[in-house]
C-alpha positions as CSV (number, residue, x, y, z in Angstrom):
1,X,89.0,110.6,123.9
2,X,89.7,107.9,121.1
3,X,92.9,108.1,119.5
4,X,93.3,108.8,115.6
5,X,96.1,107.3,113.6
6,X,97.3,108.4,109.7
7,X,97.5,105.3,107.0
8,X,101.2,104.6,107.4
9,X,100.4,103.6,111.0
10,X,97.3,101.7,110.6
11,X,98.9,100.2,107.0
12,X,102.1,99.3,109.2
13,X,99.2,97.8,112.3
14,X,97.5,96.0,109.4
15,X,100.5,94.4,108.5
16,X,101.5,93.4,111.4
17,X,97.8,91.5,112.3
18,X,96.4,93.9,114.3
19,X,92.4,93.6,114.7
20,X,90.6,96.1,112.4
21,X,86.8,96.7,112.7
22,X,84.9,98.0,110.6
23,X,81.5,100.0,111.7
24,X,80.0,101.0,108.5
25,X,77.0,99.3,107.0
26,X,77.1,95.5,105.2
27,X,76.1,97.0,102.1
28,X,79.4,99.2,102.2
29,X,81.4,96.5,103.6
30,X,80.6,94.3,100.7
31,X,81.1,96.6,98.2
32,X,84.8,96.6,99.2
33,X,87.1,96.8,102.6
34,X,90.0,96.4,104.5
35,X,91.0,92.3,104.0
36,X,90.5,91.1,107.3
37,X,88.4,93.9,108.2
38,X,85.7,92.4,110.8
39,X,82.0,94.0,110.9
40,X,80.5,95.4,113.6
41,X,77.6,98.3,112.5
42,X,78.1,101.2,114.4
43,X,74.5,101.2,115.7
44,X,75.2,97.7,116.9
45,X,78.6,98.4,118.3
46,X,78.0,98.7,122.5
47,X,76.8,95.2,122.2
48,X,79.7,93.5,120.8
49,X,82.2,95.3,123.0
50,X,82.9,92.1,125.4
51,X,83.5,90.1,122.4
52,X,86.7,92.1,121.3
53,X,89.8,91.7,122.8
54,X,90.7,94.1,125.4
55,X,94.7,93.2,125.6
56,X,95.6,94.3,122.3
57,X,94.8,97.7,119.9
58,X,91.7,97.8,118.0
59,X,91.5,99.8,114.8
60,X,88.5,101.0,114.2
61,X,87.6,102.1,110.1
62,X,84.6,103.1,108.2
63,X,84.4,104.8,104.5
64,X,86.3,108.3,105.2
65,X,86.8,108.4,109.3
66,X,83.8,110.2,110.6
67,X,81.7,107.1,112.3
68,X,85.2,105.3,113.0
69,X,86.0,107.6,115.3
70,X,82.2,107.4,117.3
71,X,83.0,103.5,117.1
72,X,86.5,104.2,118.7
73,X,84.5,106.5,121.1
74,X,82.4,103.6,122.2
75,X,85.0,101.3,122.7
76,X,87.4,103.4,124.6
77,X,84.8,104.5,127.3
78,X,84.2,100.4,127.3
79,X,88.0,100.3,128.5
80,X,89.4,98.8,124.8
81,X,92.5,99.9,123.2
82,X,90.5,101.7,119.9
83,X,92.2,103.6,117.5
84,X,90.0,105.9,114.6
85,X,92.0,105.4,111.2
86,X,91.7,108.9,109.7
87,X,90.8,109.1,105.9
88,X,89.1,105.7,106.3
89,X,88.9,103.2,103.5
90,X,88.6,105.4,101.1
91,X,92.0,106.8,102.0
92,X,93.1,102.8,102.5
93,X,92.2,102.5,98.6
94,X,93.7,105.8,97.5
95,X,96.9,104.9,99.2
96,X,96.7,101.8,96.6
97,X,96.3,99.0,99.2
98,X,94.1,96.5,98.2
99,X,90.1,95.5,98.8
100,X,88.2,92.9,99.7
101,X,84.5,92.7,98.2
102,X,82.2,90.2,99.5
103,X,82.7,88.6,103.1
104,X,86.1,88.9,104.3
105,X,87.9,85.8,103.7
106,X,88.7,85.4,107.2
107,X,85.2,83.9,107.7
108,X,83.4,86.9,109.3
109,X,80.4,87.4,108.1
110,X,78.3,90.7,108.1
111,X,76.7,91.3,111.2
């Protein structure tokens, strides 16, 4: 069973560089997420599972934490270190860290 972790840990994993992905759709991701935030559709998710790193956690988001934690589902029984962030980034925005609307300026692009 994936793991779910409250905003102060995912804002303190965040911080620290930690991969987030998130599995909502690019219309949602556009419209405003995580900075950083790398997306992976959860529909499309099984097939990018050997392109995320397996020796590090992955934190897996979506708008309120329902289909994060399917995505974190899919890529713990893969054998990835995934981590559902509960309240999603809804709760990311309500705890008033900031968004990112567009593609994520880390050059990612919407799947």
């Amino acid at each position: 069973m994936a793991h779910e972790v409250e905003m102060p840990e995912f804002v303190r994993a965040h911080e620290a560089g930690h991969l987030t992905v998130d599995v909502r759709e690019p219309e949602e991701y556009t419209a405003g997420h995580v900075p950083g935030a790398r997306l992976i559709p959860l529909g499309t998710l099984p097939q990018h599972t050997a392109s995320l790193p397996k020796d590090q956690p992955i934190y897996v988001i979506c708008a309120s934490g329902h289909r994060s934690l399917a995505g974190a589902e899919v890529l713990t029984r893969a054998g990835l270190d995934a981590h559902s962030v509960a309240g999603g980034t809804l709760g990311w925005m309500r705890a008033g860290n900031p968004v990112v609307t567009g593609d994520s300026p880390t050059g990612d692009s919407p799947a």
